[in-house]
DRENMAR-475738 format. One line per field, with one value per residue (C-alpha): residue number from 1; x negated, y, z. Coordinates in nm, 3 decimals, padded with zeros to 5 digits. Each point is the difference from the previous one (the first is absolute). Layout:
% residues N
num: NUM_...
u: X_...
v: Y_...
w: Z_...
***
This chain:
% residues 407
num: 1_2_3_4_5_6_7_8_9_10_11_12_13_14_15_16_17_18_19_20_21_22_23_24_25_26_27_28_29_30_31_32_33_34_35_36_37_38_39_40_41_42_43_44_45_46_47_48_49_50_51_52_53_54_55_56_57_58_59_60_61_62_63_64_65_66_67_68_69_70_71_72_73_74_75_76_77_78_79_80_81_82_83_84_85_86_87_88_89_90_91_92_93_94_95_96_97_98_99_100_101_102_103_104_105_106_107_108_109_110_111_112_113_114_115_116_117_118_119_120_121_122_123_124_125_126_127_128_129_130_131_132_133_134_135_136_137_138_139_140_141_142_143_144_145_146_147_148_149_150_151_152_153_154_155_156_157_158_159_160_161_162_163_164_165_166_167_168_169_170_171_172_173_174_175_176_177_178_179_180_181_182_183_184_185_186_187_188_189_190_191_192_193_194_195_196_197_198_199_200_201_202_203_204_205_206_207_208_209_210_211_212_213_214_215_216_217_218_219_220_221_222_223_224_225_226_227_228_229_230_231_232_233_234_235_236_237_238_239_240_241_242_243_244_245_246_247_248_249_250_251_252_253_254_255_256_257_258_259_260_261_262_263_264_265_266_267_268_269_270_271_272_273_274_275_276_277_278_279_280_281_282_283_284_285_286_287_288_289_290_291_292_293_294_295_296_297_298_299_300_301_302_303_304_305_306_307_308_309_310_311_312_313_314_315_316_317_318_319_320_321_322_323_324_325_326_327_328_329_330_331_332_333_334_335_336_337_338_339_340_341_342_343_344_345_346_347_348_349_350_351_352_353_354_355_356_357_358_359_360_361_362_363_364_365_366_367_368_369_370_371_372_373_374_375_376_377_378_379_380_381_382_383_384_385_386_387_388_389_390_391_392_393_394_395_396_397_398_399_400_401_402_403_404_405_406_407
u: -00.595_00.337_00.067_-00.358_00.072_00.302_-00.136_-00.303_-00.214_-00.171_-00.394_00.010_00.144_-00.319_-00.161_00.294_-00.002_-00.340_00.103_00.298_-00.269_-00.219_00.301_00.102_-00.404_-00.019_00.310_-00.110_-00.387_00.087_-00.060_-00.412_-00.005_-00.076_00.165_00.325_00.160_-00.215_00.214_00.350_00.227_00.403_00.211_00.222_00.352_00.007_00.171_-00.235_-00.249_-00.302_-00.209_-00.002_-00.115_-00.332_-00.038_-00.087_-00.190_00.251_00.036_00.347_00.165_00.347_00.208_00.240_-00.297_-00.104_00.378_00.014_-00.301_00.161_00.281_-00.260_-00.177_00.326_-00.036_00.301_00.234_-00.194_-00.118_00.337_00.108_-00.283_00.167_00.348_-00.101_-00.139_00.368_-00.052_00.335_-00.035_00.211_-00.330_-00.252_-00.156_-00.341_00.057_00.074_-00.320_-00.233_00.180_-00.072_-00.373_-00.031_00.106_-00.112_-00.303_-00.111_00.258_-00.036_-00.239_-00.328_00.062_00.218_-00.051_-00.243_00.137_00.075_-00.155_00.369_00.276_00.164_00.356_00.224_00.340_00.051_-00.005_00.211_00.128_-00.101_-00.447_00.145_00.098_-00.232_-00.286_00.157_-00.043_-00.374_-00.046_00.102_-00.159_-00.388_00.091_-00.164_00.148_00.289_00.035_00.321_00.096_00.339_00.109_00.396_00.215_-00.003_00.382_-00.076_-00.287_-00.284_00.019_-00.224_00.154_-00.096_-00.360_-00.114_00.226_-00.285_-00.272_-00.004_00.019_-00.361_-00.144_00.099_-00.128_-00.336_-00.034_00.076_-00.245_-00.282_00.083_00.012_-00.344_-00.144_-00.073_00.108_00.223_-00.148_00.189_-00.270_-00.003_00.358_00.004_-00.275_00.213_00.331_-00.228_-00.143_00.383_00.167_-00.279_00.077_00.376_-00.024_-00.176_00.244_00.304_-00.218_-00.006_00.340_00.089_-00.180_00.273_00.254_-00.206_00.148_-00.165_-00.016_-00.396_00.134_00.301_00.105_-00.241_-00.268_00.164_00.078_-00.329_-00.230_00.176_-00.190_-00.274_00.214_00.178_-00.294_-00.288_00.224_-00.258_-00.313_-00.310_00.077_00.331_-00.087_-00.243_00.219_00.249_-00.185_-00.103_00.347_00.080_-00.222_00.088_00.380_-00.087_-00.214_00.318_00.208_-00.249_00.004_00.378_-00.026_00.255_00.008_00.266_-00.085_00.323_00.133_00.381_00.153_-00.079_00.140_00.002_-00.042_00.092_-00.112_-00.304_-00.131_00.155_-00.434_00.029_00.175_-00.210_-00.111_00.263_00.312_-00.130_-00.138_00.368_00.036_-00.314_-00.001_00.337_-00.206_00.146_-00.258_00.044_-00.102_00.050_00.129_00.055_-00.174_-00.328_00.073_00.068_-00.402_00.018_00.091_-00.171_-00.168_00.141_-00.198_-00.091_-00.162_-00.119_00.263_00.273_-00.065_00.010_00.357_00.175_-00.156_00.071_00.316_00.089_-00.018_00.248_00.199_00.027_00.246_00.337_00.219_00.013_-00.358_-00.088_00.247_-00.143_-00.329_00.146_00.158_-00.315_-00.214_00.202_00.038_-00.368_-00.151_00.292_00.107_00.263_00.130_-00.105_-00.029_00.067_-00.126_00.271_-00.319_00.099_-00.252_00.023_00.320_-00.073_-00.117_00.289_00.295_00.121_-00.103_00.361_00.105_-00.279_00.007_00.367_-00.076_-00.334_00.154_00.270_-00.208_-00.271_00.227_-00.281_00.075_-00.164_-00.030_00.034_-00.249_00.077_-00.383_-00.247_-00.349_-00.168_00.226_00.044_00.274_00.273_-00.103_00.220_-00.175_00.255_00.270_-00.240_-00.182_00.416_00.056_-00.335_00.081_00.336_-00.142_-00.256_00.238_00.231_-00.304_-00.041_00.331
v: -02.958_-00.056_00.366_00.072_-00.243_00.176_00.321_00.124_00.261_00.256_-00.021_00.406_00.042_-00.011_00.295_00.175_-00.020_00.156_00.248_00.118_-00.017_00.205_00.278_00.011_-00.027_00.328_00.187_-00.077_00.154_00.228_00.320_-00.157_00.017_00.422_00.316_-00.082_00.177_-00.052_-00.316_00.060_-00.287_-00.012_-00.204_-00.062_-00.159_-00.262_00.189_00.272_00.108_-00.133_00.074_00.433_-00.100_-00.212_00.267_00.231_-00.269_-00.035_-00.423_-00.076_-00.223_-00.185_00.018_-00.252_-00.245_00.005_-00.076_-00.289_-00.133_00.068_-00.264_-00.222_-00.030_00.037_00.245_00.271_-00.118_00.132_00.285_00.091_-00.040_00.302_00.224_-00.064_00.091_00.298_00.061_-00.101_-00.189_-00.340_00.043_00.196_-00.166_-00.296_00.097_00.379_-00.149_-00.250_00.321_00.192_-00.195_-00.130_00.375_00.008_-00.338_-00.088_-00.290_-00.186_00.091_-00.168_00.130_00.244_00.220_00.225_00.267_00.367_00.152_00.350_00.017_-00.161_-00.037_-00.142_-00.075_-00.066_-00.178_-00.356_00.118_00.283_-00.121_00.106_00.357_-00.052_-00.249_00.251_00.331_-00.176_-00.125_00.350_00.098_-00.233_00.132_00.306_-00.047_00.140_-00.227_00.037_-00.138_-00.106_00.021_-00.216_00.049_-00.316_-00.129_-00.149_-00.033_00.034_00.192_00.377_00.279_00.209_-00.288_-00.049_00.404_00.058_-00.296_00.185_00.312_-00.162_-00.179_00.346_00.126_-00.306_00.069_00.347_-00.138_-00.250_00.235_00.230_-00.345_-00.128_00.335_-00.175_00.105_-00.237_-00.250_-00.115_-00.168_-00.153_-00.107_-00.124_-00.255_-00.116_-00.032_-00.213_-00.237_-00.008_-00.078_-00.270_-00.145_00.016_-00.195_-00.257_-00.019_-00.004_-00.288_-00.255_00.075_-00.082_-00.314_-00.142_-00.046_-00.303_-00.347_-00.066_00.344_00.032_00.227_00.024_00.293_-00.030_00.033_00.310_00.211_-00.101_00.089_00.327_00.158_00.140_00.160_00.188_00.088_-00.011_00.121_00.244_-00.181_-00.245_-00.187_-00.057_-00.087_-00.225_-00.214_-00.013_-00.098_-00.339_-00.100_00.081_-00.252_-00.244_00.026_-00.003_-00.381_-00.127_00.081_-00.134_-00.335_-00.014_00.044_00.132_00.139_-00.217_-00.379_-00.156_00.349_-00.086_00.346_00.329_00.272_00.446_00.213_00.251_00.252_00.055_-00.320_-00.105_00.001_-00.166_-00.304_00.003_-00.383_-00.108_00.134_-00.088_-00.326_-00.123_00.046_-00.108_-00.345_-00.031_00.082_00.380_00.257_00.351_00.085_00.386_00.259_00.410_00.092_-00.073_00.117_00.346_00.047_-00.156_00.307_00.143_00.329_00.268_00.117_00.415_00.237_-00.142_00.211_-00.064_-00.393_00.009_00.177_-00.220_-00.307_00.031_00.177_-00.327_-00.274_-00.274_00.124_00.369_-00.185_-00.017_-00.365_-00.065_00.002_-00.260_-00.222_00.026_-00.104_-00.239_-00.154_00.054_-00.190_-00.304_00.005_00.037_-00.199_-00.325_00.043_-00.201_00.198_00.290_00.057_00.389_00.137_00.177_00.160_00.210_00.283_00.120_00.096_00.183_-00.374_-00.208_00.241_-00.104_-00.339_-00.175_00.201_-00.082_-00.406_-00.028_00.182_-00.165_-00.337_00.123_00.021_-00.246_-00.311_-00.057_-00.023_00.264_-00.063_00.309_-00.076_00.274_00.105_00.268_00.046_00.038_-00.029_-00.340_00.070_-00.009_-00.311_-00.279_-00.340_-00.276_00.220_00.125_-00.388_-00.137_00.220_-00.026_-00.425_00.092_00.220_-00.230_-00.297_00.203_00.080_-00.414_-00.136
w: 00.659_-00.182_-00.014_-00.142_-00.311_-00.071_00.013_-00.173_00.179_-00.218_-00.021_-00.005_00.345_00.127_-00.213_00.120_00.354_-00.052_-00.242_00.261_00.320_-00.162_-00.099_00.387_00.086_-00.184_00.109_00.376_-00.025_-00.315_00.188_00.054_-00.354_00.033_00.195_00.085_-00.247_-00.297_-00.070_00.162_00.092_-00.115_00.096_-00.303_-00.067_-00.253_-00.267_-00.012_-00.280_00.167_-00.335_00.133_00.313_-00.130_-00.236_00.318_00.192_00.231_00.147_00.013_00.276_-00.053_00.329_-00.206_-00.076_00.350_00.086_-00.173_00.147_00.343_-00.140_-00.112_00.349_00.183_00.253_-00.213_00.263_00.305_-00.204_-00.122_00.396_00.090_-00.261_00.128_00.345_-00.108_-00.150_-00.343_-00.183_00.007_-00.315_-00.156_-00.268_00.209_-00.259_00.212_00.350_-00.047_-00.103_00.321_00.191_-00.085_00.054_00.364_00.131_-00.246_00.247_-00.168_-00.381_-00.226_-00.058_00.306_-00.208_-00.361_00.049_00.061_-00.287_-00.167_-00.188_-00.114_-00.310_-00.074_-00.282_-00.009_-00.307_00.215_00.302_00.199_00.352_-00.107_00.027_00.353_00.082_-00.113_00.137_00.321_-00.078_-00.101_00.386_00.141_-00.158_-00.096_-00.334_-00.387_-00.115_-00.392_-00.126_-00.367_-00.077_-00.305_-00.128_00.006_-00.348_-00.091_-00.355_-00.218_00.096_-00.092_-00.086_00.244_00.294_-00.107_-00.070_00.406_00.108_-00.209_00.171_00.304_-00.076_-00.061_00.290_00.194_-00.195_00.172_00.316_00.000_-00.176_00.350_00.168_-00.081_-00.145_-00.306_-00.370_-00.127_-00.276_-00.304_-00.167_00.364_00.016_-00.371_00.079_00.276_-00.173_-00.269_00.293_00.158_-00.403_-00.065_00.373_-00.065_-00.321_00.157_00.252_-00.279_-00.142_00.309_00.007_-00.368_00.027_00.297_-00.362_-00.001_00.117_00.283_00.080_00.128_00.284_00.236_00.195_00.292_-00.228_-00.139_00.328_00.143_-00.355_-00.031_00.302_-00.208_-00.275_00.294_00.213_-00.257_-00.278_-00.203_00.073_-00.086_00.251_-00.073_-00.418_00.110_00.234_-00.246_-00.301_00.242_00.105_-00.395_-00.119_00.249_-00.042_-00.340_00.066_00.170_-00.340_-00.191_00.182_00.040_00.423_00.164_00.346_00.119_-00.087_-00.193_-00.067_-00.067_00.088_-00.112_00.172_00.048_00.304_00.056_00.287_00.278_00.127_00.301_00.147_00.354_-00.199_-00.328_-00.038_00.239_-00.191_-00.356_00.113_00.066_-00.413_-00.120_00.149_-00.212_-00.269_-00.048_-00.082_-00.021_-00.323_00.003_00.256_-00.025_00.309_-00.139_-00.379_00.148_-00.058_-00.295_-00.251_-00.236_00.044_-00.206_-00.287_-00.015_00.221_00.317_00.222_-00.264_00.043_00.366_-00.003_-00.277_00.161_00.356_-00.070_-00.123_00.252_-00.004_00.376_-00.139_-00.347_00.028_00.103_-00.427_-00.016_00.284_-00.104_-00.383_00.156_00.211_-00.334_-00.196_00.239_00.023_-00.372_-00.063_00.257_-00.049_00.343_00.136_00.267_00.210_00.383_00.120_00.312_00.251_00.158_00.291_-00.014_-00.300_-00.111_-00.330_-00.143_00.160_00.039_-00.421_00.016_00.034_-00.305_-00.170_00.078_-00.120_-00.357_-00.034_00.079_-00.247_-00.299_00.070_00.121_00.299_00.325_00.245_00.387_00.270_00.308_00.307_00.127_00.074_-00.130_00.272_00.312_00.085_00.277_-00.266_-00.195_00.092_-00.135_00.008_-00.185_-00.237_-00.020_-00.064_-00.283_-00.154_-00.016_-00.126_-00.251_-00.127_-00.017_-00.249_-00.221_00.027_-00.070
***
């Protein structure tokens, strides 16, 4: 009862644990829905342009997604333990050991395991390890693996970059018109790039209002609320959910409530959430009175759409996704965000899995510490494999951390 008046619980949750029942409802009986093939499933990577693939009819699936809620229920670890034995690294993307493994023992995995896939589509402007991790899905069915390769950006984003990504997208076009045997759409895809910009400005918006003090949401609410923007991204369904937690977000500004009761600390994060520790971990700050106000795993869905013709805006947008920028530009958002958002220090993820993210992040700590005068706390974890999360280290420099930010 203590912990519930400290923290706030968001009235929307419940629209969205139907909104996300009914997604997974749909990708397990989608092929009842006509001949097998008239509406193909893909399981997609994160990063890639999901808008094409609507635009065809084609349901997409997010191995990723389904990862994280592997961490959230806690069964990664023995999942990740059927991959090894089947001689996958245990040094490999706990997300890609989970989805391995759901694949070979799927009396263990949630929901029985994702459906099989018709294809599979990956980009690697979030990570190298999808190209792997798919080539081996792509084995394993012996379905068509389409692959988007998207330069790494060190500077500003170039014409050269954006027309390499273009051409790519027309290609993937003809594959998917042999793919589904069905002429590819742009009047189609433009009215799904206008549900995704509308549902990505709503997003930006609940995120703008956390600059209030008490920020109305902490990052929880963030990692759990972006689900539909990931999986849903392009959709009704998604513009309709978002709209409601808008307005209520919007209530809680309005009336000056904050998600954490008392809210004395505002704080960044930075990285994937660490899932099979979600309320546990952030609970340790918020009944300090720390909130976390803002974070860049959850922004990366947050940018804008690209203005221009449909394939053009798919290229210069998902060409630029935060992990594909160079070490300046992370740290520049790093320093933006607790600038904007009146942060007084920031926590950084070490997360084990995914290197791409984590790899920079000491660099980046010292200069953004540098510039802003915060202080910013390294915690050691995984996303989703518990068996390298050591709690009483992690729980002694947490205390230590927030009893700097108190002095």
């Amino acid at each position: 009862m203590a912990e519930q008046r400290r923290y706030r619980p968001l009235a929307s949750t419940r629209q969205l644990e139907k909104t996300m029942t009914r997604y997974y409802a749909l990708t397990r009986y989608h092929r009842l829905w006509g001949r097998p093939l008239r509406r193909p499933l893909a399981w997609v990577t994160s990063g890639a342009p999901v808008e094409l693939l609507l635009a065809f009819n084609i349901h997409p699936v997010y191995p990723e997604n389904y990862g994280a809620i592997c961490g959230t229920r806690k069964v990664s670890a023995k999942l990740c333990k059927v991959a090894e034995a089947a001689g996958y690294s245990q040094d490999l993307c706990s997300y890609a050991r989970s989805h391995i493994g759901s694949i070979m023992r799927p009396d263990l995995a949630p929901m029985g395991g994702l459906p099989r896939p018709d294809l599979l589509v990956a980009c690697n402007n979030i990570c190298g390890t999808v190209l792997k991790w798919y080539e081996a899905l792509a084995r394993i069915f012996n379905v068509p693996l389409l692959v988007l390769d998207t330069p790494y950006l060190p500077g500003e984003v170039t014409g050269h970059a954006v027309g390499y990504v273009h051409e790519q997208l027309k290609e993937m076009a003809a594959d998917l018109e042999k793919i589904t045997g069905r002429r590819f759409d742009a009047r189609g895809l433009e009215k799904r790039l206008l549900l995704s910009k509308e549902t990505i400005s709503l997003w930006r918006e609940i995120r703008e209002f956390c600059r209030a003090e008490p920020s109305p949401l902490n990052a929880p609410d963030l990692f759990i609320h972006m689900a539909p923007i990931v999986v849903l991204r392009g959709t009704k369904q998604s513009l309709k959910y978002y709209r409601q937690l808008r307005d209520e977000v919007k209530h809680r500004v309005d009336q000056g409530l904050g998600a954490v009761e008392n809210e004395k600390i505002r704080l960044v994060w930075d990285n994937i959430a660490i899932w099979y520790r979600l309320f546990a971990f952030f609970k340790d700050f918020s009944q300090r009175g720390a909130c976390f106000v803002t974070d860049t795993y959850s922004g990366g869905w947050a940018v804008e759409l690209s203005p221009g013709d449909p394939l053009e805006s798919l290229a210069s947008t998902y060409t630029e996704i935060f992990l594909n920028r160079s070490l300046e530009f992370r740290a520049r958002q790093m320093i933006d965000l607790i600038k904007d958002f009146n942060a007084h220090g920031f926590v950084m993820h070490s997360n084990r899995s995914c290197k791409p993210y984590s790899l920079v992040q000491e660099v980046i700590r010292r200069q953004v510490m540098r510039e802003t005068g915060v202080p910013g706390l390294m915690v050691e974890a995984d996303m989703a494999d518990s068996r390298v999360f050591a709690n009483e280290p992690v729980k002694n420099r947490v205390q230590a951390f927030i009893e700097t930010l108190e002095a």
